[in-house]
C-alpha positions as CSV (number, residue, x, y, z in Angstrom):
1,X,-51.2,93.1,24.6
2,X,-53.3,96.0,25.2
3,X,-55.2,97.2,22.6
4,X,-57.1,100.4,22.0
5,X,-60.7,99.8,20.3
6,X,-59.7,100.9,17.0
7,X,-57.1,98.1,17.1
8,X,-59.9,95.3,17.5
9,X,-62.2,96.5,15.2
10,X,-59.6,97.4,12.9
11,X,-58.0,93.2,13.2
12,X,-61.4,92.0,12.9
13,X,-62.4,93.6,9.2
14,X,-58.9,92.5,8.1
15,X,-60.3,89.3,8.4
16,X,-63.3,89.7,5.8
17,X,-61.9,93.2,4.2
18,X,-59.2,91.3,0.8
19,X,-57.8,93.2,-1.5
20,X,-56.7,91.5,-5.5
21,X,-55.1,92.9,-7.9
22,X,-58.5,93.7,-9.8
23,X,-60.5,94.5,-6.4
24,X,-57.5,96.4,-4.3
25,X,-58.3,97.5,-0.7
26,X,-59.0,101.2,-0.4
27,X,-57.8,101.8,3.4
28,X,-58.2,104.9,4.6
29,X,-56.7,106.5,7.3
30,X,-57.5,109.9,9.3
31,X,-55.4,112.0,12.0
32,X,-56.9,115.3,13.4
33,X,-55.4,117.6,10.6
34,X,-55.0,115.0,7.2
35,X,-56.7,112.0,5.8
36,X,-54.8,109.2,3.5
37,X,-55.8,106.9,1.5
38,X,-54.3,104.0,-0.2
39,X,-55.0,101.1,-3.1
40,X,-53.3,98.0,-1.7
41,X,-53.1,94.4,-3.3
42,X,-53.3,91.7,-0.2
43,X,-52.0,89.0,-2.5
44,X,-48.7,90.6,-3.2
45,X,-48.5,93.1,-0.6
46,X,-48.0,96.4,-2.4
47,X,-49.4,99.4,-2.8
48,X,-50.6,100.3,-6.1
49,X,-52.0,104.0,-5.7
50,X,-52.0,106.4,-2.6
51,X,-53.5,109.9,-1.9
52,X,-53.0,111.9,0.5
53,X,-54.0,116.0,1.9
54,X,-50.9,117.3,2.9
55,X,-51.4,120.0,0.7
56,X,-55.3,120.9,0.7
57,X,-56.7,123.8,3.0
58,X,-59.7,123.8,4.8
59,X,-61.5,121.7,7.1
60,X,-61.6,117.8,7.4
61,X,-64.6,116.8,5.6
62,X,-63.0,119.2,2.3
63,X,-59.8,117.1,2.7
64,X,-61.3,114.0,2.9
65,X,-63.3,114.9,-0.6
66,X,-60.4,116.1,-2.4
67,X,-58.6,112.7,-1.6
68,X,-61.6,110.4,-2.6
69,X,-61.6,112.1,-6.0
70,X,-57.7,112.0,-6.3
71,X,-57.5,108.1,-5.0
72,X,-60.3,107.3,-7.6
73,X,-58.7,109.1,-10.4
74,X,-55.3,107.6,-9.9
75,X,-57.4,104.2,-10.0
76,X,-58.1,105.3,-13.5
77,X,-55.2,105.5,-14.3
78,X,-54.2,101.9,-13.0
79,X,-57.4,100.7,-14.9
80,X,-58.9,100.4,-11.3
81,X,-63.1,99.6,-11.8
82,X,-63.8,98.6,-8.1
83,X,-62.1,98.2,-4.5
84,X,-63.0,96.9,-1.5
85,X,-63.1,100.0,1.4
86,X,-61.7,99.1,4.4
87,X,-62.6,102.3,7.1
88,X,-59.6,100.7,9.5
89,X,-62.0,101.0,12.3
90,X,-63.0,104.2,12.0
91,X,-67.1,105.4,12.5
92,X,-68.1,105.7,9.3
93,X,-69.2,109.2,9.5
94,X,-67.3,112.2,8.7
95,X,-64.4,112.2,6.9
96,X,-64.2,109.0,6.3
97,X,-67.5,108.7,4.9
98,X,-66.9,112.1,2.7
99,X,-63.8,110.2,1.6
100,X,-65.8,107.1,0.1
101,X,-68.8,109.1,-1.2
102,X,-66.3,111.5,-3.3
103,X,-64.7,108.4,-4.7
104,X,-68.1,106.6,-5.8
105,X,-68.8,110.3,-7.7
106,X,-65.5,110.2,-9.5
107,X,-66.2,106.5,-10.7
108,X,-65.0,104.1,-8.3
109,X,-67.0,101.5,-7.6
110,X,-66.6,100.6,-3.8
């Protein structure tokens, strides 16, 4: 099987990267136009809070903030103190590191 970079990096932090039902995985996902991020229990296999910025305007980097403070408020709401982040292979840099930073400021511990 042929796999891009992303892939291994991405199959190699599933390995250490768990998410429980009172630590969920935050994985985060960016295209070139929108970033998406979701709250995901390992154990049971479900998704217990997504964001995404199919409606936000304006460059990557504003996207990927709006997100992080909408993933960590409906974390709140789910009584959500902490997550694991799991970057899915992406650099850390960016929107992907916008995205984690506005989360931690909205009260997410990550």
């Amino acid at each position: 099987m042929n796999q891009t970079r992303r892939s291994k990096i991405q199959t190699k932090l599933r390995k250490t990267v768990i998410g429980t039902a009172e630590r969920p995985r935050l994985s985060v996902y960016r295209s070139l136009n929108q970033v998406y991020a979701q709250l995901i229990d390992d154990a049971t296999g479900k998704t217990l809070a997504s964001a995404h910025s199919l409606k936000s305007t304006g460059s990557l980097s504003v996207k990927a903030t709006e997100v992080g403070t909408a993933i960590a408020a409906a974390a709140k709401e789910k009584k959500i103190k902490s997550a694991v982040y799991d970057r899915a292979g992406f650099a850390y840099s960016g929107a992907v590191k916008a995205l984690c930073e506005a989360a931690r400021a909205a009260g997410l511990t990550i």
